[in-house]
Structure formats: C-alpha cells, structure tokens
C-alpha positions in Angstrom: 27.2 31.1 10.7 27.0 29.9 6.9 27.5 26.1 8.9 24.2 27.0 11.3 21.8 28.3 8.5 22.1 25.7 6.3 21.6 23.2 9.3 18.1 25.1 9.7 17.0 25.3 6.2 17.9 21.2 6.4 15.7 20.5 9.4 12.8 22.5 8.0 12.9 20.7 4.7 12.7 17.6 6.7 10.0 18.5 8.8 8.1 19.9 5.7 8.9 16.1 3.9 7.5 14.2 7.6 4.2 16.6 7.5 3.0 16.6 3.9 5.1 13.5 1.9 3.8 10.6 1.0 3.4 7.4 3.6 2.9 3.9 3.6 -0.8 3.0 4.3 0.2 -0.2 6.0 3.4 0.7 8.2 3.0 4.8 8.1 6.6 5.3 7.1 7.7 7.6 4.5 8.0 6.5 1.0 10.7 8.2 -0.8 10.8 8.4 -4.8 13.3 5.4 -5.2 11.2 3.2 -3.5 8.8 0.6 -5.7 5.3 1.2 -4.7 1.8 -0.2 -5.0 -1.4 1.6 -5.5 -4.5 0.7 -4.8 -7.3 3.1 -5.1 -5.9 6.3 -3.2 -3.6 4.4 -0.9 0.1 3.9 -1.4 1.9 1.1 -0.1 5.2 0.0 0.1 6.2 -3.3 -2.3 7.1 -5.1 0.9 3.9 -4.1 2.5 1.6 -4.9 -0.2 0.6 -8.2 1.2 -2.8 -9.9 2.6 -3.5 -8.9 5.7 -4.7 -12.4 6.6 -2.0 -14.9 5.3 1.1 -12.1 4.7 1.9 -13.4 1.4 3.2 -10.4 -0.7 0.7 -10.2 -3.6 2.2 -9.7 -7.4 1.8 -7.7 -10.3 -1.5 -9.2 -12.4 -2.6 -10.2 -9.3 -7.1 -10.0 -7.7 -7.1 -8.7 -4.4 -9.7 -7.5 -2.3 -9.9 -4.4 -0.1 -12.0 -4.9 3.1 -12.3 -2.7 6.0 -8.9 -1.0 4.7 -7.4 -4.2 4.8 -5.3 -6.0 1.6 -6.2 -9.4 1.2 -5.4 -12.1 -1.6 -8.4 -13.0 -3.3 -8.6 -16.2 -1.5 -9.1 -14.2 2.0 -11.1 -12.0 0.6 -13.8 -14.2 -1.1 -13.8 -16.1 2.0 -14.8 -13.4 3.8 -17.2 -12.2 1.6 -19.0 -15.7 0.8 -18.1 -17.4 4.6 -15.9 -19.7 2.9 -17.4 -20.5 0.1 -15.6 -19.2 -3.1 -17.0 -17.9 -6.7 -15.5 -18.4 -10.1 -16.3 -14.6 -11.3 -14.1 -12.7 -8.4 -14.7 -9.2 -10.1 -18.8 -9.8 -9.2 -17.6 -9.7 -5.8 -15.8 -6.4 -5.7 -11.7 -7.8 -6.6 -9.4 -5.5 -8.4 -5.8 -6.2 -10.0 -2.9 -4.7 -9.7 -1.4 -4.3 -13.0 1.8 -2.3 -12.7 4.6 -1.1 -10.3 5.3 2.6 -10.1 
C-alpha cells in the first residue's frame, strides 16, 4: 500500500511541475533548476535555444540582439530587418538589448 501511495503523490508532483513550471520559449520543454538559462524580457530560454532565429548561431553573454515578432535574432538579422538591409552604427536607437549574464 505504502509502495502505491507514494507512486501517487509522485505522479501528482509531476503533473503539478508539467502544468505550472517553467518552459523554454523556443522548444516548450521544461527547464529544470540545473539547467543554464537565458532571459530576455519575460521569456526564458534554454542556453542551447538562445540562438537567432534566422542564422541559428547561439548568441553569447555581452552580446545585442533583437526581439521581433517573438523571434531572437543576432543583431545583424535583426537590423536587417528593421532597416531592409541597410545597417546602423547606434543598434540600441533601433530597439537591441544585451544579454549580460547567465542564470
């Protein structure tokens, strides 16, 4: 019986942890408190998955980015589409942001 209950209490926790933990914005799996993350503004994303969106390169601490139409993008992507290709030399005009630390 002891074997059974604790079986249940397990599955609920999980359940609980699927419903209301915290998930990657770009691949929707859960993040669990060992894993390095990324933030940027109220998303959470895994290391891995913090990449452009355009050319997949994983972007680095320090590093601009741009977020448009809830996509990452380097700031090379990103000023290209915001300018059609042409690029500016003061990126944070444009609406870039850096990622300063891991958590």
């Amino acid at each position: 019986m002891y074997y059974y209950y604790y079986n249940v209490e397990m599955l609920i926790i999980l359940f609980f942890v699927r419903l209301f933990g915290a998930k990657c914005f770009k691949c929707c799996r859960m993040i669990s408190p060992t894993d390095w993350v990324r933030k940027a503004r109220e998303q959470v994303y895994h290391l891995a998955c913090f990449a452009c969106d355009s050319c997949k390169r994983q972007l680095s601490t320090g590093e601009e980015f741009g977020i448009h139409e809830n996509r990452v993008l380097c700031k090379a992507h990103y000023m290209e589409i915001l300018d059609g290709g042409c690029t500016s030399s003061d990126g944070n005009e444009k609406g870039l942001e850096r990622h300063d630390e891991e958590h």
